[in-house]
N, C-alpha and C positions, 0 to 999 in steps of 0.2 A: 328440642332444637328447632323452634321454630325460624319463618326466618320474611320479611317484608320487604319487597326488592321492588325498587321505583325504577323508571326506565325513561328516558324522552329521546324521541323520535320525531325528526321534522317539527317542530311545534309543537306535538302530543305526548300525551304522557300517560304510561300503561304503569298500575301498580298492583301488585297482586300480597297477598298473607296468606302463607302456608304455615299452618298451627303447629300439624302432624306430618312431616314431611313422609315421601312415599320410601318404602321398602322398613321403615320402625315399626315394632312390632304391632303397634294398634294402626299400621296401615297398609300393608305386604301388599306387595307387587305382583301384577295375576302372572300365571304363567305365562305366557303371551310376553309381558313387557321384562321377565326374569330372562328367557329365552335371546329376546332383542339385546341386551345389555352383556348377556353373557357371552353373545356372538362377540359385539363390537370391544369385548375388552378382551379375549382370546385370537380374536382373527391376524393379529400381527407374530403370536405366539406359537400359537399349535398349527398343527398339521390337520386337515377338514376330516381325519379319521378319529385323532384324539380327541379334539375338540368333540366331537358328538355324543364319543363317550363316555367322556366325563360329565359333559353337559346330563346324557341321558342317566349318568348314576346319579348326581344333587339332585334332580328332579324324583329320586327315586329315595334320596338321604331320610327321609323321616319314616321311611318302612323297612329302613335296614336294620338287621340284629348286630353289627359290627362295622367298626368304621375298618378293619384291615384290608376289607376290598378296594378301600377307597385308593390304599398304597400301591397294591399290584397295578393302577392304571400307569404307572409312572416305569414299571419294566418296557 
């Protein structure tokens, strides 16, 4: 999915080609920019308790032996 996005502005013109867009798998998003994205797409949704914890189990998703913890967050 790449994707080549022109732009003009006052007279100038910014063009950029992104090959490998960010978060596909030969480009993942560091923790850091996972965390930012994850805030700004839950913060009109959850509650600043929920939200942390579920945040804190995805970040935790690839050393878990089960996904059923992931449902109790939703009691």
């Amino acid at each position: 999915m790449s994707a080549n996005v022109k732009i003009k502005v006052n007279g100038k013109e910014y063009e950029r080609f992104i090959k490998i867009p960010k978060g596909d798998p030969e480009n993942f998003m560091t923790q850091d920019e996972f965390i930012e994205k994850f805030d700004g797409l839950v913060e009109p949704y959850l509650k600043t308790e929920k939200s942390d914890e579920l945040k804190n189990f995805m970040l935790k998703l690839d050393n878990a032996n089960s996904i059923d913890s992931l449902f109790e967050l939703s009691n």
